[in-house]
C-alpha beads as a LAMMPS data file, in Angstrom:
LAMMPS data file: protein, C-alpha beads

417 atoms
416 bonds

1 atom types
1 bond types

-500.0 500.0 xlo xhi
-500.0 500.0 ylo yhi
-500.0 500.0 zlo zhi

Masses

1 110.0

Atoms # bond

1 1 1 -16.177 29.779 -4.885
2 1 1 -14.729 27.949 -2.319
3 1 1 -17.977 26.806 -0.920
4 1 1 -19.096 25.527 -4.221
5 1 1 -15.246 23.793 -4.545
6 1 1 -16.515 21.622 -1.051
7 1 1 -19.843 21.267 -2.374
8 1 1 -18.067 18.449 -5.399
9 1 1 -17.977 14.947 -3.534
10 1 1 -14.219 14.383 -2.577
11 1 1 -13.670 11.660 -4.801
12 1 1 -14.757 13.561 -7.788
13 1 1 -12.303 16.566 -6.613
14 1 1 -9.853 13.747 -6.506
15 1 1 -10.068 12.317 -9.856
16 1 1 -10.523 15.658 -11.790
17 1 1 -7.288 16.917 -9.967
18 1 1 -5.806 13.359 -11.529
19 1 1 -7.013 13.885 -14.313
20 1 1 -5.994 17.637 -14.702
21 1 1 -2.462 17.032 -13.434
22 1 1 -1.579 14.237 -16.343
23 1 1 -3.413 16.530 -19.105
24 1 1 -0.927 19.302 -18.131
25 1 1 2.354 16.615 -18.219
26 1 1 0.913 15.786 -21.649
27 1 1 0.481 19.180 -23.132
28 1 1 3.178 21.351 -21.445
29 1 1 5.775 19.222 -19.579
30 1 1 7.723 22.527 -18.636
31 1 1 4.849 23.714 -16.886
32 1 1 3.734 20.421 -15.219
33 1 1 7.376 19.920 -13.842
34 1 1 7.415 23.274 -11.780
35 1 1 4.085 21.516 -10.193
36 1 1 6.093 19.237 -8.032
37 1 1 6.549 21.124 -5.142
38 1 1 2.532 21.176 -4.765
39 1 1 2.426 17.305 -4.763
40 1 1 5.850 17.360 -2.319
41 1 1 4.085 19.349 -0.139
42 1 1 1.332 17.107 0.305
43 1 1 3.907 14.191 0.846
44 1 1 5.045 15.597 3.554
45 1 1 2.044 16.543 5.424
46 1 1 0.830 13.001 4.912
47 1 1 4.802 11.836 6.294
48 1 1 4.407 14.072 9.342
49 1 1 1.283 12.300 10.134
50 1 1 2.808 8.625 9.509
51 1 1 4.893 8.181 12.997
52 1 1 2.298 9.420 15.498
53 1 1 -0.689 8.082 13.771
54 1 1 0.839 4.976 14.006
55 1 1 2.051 4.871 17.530
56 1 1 -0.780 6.024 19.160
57 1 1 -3.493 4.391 17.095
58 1 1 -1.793 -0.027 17.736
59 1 1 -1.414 1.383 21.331
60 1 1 -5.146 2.575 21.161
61 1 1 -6.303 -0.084 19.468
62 1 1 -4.651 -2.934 21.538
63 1 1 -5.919 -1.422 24.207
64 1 1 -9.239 -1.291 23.406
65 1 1 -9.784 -4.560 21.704
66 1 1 -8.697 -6.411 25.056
67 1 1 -11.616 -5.503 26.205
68 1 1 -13.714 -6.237 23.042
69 1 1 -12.562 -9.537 21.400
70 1 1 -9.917 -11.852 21.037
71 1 1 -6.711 -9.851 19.889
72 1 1 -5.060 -13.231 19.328
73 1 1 -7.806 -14.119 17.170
74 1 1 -8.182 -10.952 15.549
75 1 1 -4.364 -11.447 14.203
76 1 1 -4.267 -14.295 13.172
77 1 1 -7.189 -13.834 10.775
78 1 1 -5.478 -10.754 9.327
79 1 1 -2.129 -12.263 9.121
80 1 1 -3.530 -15.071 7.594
81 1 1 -5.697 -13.831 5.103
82 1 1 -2.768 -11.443 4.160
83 1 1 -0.531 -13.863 3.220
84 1 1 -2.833 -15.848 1.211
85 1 1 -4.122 -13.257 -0.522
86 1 1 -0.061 -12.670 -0.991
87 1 1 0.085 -16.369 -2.300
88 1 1 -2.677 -15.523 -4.988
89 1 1 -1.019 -12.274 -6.157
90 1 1 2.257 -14.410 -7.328
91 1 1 -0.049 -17.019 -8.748
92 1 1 -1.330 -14.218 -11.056
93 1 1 1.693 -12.603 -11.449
94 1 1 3.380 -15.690 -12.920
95 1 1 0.632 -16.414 -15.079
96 1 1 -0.113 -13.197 -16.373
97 1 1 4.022 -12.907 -16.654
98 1 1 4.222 -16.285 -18.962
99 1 1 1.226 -15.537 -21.363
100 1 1 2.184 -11.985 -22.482
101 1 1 5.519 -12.178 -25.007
102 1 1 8.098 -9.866 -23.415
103 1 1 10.827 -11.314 -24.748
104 1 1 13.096 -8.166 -26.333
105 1 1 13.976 -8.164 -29.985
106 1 1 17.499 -8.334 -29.109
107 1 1 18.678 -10.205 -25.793
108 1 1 21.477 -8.811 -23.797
109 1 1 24.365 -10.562 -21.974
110 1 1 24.808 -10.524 -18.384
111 1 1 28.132 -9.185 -17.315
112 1 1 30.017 -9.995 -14.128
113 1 1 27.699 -9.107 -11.323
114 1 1 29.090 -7.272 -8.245
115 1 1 28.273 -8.833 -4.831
116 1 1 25.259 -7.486 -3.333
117 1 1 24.455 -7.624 0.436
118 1 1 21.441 -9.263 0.831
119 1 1 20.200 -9.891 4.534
120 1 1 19.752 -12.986 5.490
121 1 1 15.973 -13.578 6.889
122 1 1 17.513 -13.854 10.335
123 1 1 19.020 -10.561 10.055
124 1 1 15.387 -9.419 8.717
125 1 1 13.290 -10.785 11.754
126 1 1 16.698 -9.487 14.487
127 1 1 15.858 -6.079 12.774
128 1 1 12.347 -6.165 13.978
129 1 1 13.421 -5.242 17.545
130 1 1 14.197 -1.889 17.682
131 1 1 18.035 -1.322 19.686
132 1 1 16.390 2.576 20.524
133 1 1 12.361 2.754 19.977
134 1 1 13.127 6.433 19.688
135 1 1 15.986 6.368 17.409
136 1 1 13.079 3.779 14.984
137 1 1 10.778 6.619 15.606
138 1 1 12.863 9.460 14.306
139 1 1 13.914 7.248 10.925
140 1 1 10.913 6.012 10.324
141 1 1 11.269 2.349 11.099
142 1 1 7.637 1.447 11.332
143 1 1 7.808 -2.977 11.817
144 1 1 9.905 -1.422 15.137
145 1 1 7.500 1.343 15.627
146 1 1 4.496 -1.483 15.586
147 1 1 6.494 -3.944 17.564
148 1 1 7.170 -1.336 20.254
149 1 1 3.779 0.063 20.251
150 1 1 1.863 -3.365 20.724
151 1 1 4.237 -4.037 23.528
152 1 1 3.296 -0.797 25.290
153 1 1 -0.332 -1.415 24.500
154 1 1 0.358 -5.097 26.091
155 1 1 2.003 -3.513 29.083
156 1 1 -0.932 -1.348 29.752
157 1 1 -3.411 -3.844 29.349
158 1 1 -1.821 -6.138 31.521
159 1 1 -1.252 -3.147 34.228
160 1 1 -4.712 -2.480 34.121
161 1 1 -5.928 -0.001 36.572
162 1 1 -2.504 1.052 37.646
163 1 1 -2.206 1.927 33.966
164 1 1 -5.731 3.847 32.916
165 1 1 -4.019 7.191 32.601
166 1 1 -1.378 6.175 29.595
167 1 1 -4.227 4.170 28.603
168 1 1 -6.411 7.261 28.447
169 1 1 -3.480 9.201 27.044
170 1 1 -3.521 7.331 23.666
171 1 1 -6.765 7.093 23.278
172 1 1 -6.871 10.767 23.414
173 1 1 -3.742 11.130 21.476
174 1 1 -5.201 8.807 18.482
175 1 1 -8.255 10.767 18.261
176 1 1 -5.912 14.089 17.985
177 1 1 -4.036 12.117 15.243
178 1 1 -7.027 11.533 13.637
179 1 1 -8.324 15.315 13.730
180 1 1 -5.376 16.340 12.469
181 1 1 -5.449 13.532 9.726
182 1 1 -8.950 15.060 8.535
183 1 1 -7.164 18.609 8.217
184 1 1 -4.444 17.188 6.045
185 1 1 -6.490 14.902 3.975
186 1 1 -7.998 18.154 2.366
187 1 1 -4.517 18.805 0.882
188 1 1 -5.563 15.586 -1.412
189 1 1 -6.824 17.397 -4.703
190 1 1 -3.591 19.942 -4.851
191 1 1 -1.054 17.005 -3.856
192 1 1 -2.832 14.104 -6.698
193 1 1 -2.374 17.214 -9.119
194 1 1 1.342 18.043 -8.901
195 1 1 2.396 14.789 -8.406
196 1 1 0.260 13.283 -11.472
197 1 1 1.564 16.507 -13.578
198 1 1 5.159 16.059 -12.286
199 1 1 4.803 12.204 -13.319
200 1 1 4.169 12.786 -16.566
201 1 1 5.869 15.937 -17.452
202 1 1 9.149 14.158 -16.405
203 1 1 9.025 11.218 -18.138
204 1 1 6.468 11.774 -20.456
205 1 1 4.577 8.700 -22.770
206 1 1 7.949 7.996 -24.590
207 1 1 9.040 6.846 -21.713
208 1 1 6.698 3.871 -21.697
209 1 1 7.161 2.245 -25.043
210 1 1 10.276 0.224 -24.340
211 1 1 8.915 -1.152 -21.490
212 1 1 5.454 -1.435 -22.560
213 1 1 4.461 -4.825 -22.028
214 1 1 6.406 -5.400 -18.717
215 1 1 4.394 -2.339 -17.874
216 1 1 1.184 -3.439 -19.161
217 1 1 1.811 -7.064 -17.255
218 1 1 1.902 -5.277 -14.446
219 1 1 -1.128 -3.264 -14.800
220 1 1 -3.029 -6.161 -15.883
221 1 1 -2.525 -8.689 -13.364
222 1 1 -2.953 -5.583 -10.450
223 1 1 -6.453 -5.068 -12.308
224 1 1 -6.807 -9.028 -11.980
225 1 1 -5.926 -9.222 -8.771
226 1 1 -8.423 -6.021 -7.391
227 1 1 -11.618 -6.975 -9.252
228 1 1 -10.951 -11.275 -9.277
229 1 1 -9.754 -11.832 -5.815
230 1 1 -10.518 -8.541 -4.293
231 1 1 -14.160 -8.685 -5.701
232 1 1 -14.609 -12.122 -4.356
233 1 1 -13.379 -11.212 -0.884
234 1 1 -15.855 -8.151 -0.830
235 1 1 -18.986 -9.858 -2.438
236 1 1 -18.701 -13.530 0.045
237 1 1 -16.151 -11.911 2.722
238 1 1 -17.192 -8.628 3.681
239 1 1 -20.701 -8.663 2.010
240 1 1 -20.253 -5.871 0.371
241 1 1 -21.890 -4.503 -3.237
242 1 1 -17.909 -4.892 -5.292
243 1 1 -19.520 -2.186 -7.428
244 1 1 -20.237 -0.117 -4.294
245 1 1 -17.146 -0.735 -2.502
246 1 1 -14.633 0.243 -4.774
247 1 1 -16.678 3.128 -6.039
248 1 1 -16.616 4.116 -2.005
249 1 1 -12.485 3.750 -1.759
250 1 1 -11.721 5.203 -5.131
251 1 1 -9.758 8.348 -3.824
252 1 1 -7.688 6.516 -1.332
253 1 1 -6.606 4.249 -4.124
254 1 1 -5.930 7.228 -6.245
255 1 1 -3.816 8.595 -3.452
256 1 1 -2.009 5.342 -3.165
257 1 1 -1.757 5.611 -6.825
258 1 1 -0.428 9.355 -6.955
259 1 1 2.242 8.962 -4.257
260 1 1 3.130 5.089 -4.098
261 1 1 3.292 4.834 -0.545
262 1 1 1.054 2.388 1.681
263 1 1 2.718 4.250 4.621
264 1 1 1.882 7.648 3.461
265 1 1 -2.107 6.989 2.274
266 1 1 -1.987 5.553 5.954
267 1 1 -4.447 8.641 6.926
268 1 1 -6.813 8.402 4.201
269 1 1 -7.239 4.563 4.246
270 1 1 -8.204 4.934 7.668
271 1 1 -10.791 7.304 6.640
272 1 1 -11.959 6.018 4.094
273 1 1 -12.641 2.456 6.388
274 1 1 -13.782 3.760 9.196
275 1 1 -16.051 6.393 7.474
276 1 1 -17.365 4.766 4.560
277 1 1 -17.217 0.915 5.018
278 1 1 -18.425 1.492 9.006
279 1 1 -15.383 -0.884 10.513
280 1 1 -14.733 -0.298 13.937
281 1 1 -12.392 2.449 14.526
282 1 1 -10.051 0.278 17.217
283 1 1 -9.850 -2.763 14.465
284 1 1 -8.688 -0.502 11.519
285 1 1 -6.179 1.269 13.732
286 1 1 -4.467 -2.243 14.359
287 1 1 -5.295 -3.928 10.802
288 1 1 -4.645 -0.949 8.474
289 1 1 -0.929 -0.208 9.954
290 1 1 -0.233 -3.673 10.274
291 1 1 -1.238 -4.251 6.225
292 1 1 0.738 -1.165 5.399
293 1 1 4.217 -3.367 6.651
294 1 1 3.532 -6.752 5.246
295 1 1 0.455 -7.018 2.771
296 1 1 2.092 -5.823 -0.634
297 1 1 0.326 -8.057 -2.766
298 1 1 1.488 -5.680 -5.664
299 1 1 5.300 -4.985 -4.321
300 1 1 5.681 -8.598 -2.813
301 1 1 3.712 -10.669 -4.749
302 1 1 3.002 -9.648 -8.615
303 1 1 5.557 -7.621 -9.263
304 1 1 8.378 -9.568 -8.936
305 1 1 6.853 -12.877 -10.415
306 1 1 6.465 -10.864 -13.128
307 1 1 9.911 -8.537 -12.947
308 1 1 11.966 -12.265 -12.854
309 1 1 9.864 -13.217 -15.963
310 1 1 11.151 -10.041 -17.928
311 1 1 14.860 -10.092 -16.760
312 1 1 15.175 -13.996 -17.649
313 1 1 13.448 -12.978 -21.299
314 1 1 15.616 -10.221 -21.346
315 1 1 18.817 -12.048 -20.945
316 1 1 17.859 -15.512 -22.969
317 1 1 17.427 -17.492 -19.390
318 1 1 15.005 -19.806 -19.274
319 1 1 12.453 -20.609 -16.209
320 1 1 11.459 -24.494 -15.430
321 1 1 8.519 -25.476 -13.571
322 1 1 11.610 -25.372 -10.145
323 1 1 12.204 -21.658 -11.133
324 1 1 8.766 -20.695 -10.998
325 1 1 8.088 -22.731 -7.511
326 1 1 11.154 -20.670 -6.009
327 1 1 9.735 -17.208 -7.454
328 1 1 6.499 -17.756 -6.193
329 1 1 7.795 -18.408 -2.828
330 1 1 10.081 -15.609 -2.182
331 1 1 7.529 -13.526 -3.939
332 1 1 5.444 -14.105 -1.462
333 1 1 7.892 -13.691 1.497
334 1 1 8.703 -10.463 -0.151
335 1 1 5.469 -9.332 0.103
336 1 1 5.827 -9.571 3.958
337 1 1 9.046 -7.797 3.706
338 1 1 8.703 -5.055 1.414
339 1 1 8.301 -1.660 3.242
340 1 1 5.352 0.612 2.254
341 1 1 7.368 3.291 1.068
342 1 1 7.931 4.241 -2.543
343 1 1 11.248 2.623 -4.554
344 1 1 10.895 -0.391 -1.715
345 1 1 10.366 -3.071 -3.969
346 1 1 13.069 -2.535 -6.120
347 1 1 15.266 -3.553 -3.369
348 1 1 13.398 -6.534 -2.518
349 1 1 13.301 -7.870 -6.149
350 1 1 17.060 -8.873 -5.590
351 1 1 15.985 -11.451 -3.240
352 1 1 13.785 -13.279 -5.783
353 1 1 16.076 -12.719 -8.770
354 1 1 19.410 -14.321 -6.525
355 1 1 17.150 -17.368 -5.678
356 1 1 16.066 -18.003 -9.038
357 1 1 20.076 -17.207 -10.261
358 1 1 19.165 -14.326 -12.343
359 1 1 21.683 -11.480 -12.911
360 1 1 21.101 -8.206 -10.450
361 1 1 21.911 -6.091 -13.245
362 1 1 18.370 -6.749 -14.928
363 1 1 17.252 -4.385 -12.119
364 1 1 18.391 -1.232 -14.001
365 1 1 16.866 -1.643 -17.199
366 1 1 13.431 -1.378 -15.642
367 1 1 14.249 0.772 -12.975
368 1 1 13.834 4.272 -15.367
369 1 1 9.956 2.893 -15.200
370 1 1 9.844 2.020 -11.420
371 1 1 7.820 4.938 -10.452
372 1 1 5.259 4.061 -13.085
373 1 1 4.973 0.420 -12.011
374 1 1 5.093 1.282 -8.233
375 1 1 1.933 3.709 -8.651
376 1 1 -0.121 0.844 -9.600
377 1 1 1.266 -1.520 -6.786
378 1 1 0.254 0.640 -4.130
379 1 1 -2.932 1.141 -5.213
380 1 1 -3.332 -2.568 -5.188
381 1 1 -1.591 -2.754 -1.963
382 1 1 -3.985 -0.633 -0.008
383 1 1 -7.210 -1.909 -1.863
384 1 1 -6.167 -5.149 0.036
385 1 1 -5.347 -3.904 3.268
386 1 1 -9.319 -2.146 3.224
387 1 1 -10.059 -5.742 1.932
388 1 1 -8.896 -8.236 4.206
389 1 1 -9.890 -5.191 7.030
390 1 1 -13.167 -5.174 5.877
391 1 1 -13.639 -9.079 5.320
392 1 1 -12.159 -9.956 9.046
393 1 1 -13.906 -6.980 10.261
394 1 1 -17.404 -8.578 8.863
395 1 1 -16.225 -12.341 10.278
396 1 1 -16.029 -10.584 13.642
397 1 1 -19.347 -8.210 14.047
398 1 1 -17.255 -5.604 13.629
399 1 1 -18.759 -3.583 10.789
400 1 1 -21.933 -0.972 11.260
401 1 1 -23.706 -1.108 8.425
402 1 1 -25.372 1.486 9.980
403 1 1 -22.460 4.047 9.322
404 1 1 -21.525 2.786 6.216
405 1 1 -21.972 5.450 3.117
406 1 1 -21.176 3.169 0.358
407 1 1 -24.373 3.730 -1.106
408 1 1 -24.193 7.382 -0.165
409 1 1 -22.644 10.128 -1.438
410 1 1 -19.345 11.136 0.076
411 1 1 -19.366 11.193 3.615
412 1 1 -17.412 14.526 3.315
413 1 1 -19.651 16.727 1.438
414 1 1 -22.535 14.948 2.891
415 1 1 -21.344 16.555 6.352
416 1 1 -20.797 20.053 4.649
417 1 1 -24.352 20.246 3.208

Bonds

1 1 1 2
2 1 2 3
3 1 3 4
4 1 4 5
5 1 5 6
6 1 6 7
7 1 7 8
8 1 8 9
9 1 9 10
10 1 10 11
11 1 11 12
12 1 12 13
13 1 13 14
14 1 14 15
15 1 15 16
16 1 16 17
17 1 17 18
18 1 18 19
19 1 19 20
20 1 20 21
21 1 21 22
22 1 22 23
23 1 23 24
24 1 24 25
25 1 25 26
26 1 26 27
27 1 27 28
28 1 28 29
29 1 29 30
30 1 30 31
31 1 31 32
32 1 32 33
33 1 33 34
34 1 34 35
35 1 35 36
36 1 36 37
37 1 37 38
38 1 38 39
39 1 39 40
40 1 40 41
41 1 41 42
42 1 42 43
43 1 43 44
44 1 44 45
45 1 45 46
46 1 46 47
47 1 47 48
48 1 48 49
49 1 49 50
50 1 50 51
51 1 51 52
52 1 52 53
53 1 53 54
54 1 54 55
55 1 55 56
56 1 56 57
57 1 57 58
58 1 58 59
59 1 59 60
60 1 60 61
61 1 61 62
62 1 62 63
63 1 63 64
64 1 64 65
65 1 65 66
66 1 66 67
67 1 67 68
68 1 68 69
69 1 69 70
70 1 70 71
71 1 71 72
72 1 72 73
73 1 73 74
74 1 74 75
75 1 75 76
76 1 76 77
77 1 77 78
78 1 78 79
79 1 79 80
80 1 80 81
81 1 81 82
82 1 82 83
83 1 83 84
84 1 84 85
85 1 85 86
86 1 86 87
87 1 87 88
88 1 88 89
89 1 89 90
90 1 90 91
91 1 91 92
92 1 92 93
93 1 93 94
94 1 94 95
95 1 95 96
96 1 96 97
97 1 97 98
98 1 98 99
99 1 99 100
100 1 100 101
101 1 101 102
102 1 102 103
103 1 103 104
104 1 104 105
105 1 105 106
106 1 106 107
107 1 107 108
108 1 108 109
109 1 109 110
110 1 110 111
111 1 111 112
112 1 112 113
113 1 113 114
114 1 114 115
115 1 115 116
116 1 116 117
117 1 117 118
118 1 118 119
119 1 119 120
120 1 120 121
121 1 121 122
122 1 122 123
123 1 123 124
124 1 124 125
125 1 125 126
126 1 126 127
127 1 127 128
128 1 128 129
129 1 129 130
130 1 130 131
131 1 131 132
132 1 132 133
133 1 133 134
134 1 134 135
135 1 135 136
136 1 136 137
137 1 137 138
138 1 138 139
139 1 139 140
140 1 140 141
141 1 141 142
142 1 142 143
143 1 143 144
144 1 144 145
145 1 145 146
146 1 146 147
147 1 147 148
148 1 148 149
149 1 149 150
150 1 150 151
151 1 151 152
152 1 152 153
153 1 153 154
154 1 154 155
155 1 155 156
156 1 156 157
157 1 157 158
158 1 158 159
159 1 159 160
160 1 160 161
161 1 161 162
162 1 162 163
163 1 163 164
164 1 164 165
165 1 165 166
166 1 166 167
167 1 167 168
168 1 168 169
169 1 169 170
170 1 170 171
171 1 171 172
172 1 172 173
173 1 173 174
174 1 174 175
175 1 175 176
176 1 176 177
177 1 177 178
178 1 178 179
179 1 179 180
180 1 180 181
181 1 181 182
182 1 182 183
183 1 183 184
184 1 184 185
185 1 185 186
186 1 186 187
187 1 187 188
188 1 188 189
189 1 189 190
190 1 190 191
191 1 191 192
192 1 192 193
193 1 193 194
194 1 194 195
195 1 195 196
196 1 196 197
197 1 197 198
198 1 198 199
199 1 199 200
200 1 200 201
201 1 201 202
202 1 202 203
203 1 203 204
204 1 204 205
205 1 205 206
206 1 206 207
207 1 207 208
208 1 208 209
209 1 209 210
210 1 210 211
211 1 211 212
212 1 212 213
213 1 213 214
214 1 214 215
215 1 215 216
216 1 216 217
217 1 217 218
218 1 218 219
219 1 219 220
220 1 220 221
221 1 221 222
222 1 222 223
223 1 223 224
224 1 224 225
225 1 225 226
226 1 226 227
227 1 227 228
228 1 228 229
229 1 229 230
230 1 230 231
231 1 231 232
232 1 232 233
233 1 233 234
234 1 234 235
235 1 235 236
236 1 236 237
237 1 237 238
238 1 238 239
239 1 239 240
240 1 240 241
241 1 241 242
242 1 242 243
243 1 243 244
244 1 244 245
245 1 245 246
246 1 246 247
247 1 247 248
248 1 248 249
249 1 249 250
250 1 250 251
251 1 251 252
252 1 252 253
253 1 253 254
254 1 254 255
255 1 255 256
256 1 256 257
257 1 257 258
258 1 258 259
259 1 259 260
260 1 260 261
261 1 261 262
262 1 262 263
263 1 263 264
264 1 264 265
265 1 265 266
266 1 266 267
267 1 267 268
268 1 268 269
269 1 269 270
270 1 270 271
271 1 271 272
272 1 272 273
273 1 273 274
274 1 274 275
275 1 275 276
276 1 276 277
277 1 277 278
278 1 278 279
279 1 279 280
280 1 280 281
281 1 281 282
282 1 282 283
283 1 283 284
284 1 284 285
285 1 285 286
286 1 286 287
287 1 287 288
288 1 288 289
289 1 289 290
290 1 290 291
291 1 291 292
292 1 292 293
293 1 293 294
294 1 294 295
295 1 295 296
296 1 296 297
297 1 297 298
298 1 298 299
299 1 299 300
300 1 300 301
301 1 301 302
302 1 302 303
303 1 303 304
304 1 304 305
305 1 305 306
306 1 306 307
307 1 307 308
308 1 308 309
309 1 309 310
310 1 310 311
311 1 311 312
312 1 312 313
313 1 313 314
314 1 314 315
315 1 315 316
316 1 316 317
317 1 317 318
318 1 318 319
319 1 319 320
320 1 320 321
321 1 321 322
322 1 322 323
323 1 323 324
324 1 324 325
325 1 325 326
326 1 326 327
327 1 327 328
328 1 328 329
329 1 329 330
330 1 330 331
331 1 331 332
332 1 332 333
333 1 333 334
334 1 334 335
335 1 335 336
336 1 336 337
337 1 337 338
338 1 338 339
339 1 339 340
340 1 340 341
341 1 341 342
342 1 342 343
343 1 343 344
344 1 344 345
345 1 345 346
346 1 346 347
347 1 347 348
348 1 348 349
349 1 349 350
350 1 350 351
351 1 351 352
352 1 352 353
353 1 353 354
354 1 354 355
355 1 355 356
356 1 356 357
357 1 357 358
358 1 358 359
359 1 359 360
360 1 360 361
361 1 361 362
362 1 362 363
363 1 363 364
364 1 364 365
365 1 365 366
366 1 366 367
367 1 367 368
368 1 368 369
369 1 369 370
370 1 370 371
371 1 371 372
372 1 372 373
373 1 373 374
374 1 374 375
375 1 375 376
376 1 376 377
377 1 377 378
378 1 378 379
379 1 379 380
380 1 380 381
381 1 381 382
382 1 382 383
383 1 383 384
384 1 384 385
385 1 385 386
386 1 386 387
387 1 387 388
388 1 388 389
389 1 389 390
390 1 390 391
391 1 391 392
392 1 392 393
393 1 393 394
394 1 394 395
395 1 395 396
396 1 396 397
397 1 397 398
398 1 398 399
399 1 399 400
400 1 400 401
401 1 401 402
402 1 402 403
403 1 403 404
404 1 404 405
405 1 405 406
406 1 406 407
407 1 407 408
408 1 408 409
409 1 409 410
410 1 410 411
411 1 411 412
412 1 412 413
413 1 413 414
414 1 414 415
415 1 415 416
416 1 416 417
């Protein structure tokens, strides 16, 4: 049985475990609640992975690409196309926003606001430096993890041959990570079951219909955003098939979709590039981290275009042409600062909603559906991150066609048979 169970290509293991887990919240929630602790434990095998995988795999990668191509280069492409791909996300945001009604049969009144402390962007970029890169380790601080790591990976590039062993050393220590990451990733099935029945056993479909056009805003312009802009990217970027490509990364975006973390899908993006779309292994370890900390085109960049559009319906406000220039450009900042970890962008809607003088309190009325909304932005989060990887990778020479298995059935079973 459990040789026929490998024998299903992963992605269809994935989606019928979906599938399964939101059929069970549907027809006993009782049940599909007590499933939690299976999609928990998956959580935190994919967390236990997050830190080291990391680490060793931007010191790996830096590394290694000194030797290959321009790092410099290599950056500034992915930065770049990140943020405009950020820019385009709150463009679609705020138009998808201001052509569905969600103006609220009744309109509330903003109270008196308590004073919120909101970093300035100083305080933001001084926080990038880590005061103990051990002490950002332990908590989980990954901008200080990446900053730390690319200066060790600097350090031993720039030592040379006094420095082959630690260069050796992570190498070796990436390629553990990435065993290990292979052994957990079979977890995937069981974990996108209990977490999809937990999801809807909890809150169940009645939970929706108050919020179901800020909710369905959401989902549209994410759906915009992946098969528009996305689609482009793949079909003149990356020259891929769109129809083969995100047939290929379905299950990572399912587990981005199951446990709303670009920080914890970390190990089966990876995978799921390297394997399937043939980018080199050394460019995805320094692209796909780096998009995990500031390309949330979904946290960053639709949903709070679309979040300020709600709250200002919801209290009566209305939004000039000057409103919706200052949204879309702390969207957009936002979407460099939002963490990849699930709940994130919650906190980061305050800075768009204090720029654009909308009341804080707005925040709670939508938070009861945060969970639902912040499935869907991390799938569209990683589905860029594999994007822009995949595009610079292709603008580079950096993708074997020859290892690609878009066109193949999955790489996993294919390897079992």
């Amino acid at each position: 049985m459990l040789k026929a169970w490998f024998a299903i290509p992963f992605w269809q293991r994935v989606l019928g475990a979906f599938v399964l887990g939101a059929l069970l919240g549907v027809v006993h929630a009782d049940t599909a609640v007590a499933m939690q602790p299976l999609g928990q434990l998956f959580i935190n095998a994919i967390q236990m992975l997050v830190v080291p995988l990391i680490f060793c795999a931007i010191v790996s990668a830096i590394t290694s690409l000194q030797a290959q191509q321009n790092i410099k280069r290599l950056a500034l492409k992915t930065v770049g196309l990140f943020l405009f791909t950020a820019w385009i996300a709150s463009l679609i945001g705020l138009s998808v926003g201001s052509f569905i009604d969600m103006a609220p049969a009744v309109e509330l009144s903003a109270s008196s606001v308590p004073e919120r402390d909101i970093p300035p962007f100083s305080q933001v970029l001084l926080n990038i430096i880590p005061t103990n890169p051990f002490a950002a380790m332990v908590e989980g601080r990954v901008l200080q993890i990446l900053l730390f790591a690319a200066l060790v990976g600097i350090a031993i590039n720039q030592l040379k041959d006094k420095a082959e062993p630690a260069r050796a050393f992570f190498k070796s220590g990436a390629e553990v990570m990435f065993q290990i990451t292979r052994m957990v990733l079979e977890l995937t099935p069981i974990g996108v079951f209990g977490l999809m029945a937990w999801m809807v056993g909890s809150h169940g479909l009645e939970t929706l219909l108050p919020l179901g056009k800020f909710i369905l805003a959401i989902y549209i312009a994410c759906i915009i955003h992946i098969v528009v802009t996305y689609g482009l990217l793949v079909r003149y970027g990356a020259k891929f098939s769109p129809w083969q490509f995100f047939k290929a990364i379905m299950p990572t975006q399912l587990v981005a979709y199951t446990t709303s973390s670009s920080y914890g899908t970390l190990p089966s993006t990876y995978r799921t590039t390297t394997e399937r779309l043939g980018v080199n292994k050394d460019y995805a370890s320094f692209s796909l981290p780096l998009g995990a900390t500031i390309n949330m085109d979904g946290c960053g960049g639709i949903y709070p275009a679309i979040a300020a559009i709600f709250i200002a319906h919801l209290y009566g406000i209305p939004l000039g042409l000057t409103e919706y220039a200052v949204i879309m450009v702390t969207a957009t900042i936002a979407a460099v600062g939002t963490a990849g970890v699930p709940g994130s962008a919650m906190v980061m809607l305050t800075v768009t909603l204090t720029a654009v003088g909308l009341p804080l309190e707005g925040i709670a009325f939508i938070a009861a559906v945060d969970r639902i909304i912040d499935m869907m932005r991390t799938a569209t989060n990683v589905t860029g991150d594999m994007v822009v990887t995949s595009v610079v990778a292709r603008s580079e020479n950096m993708i074997d066609d020859t290892q690609a298995t878009l066109d193949q059935p999955d790489a996993t079973t294919a390897q079992r048979a």
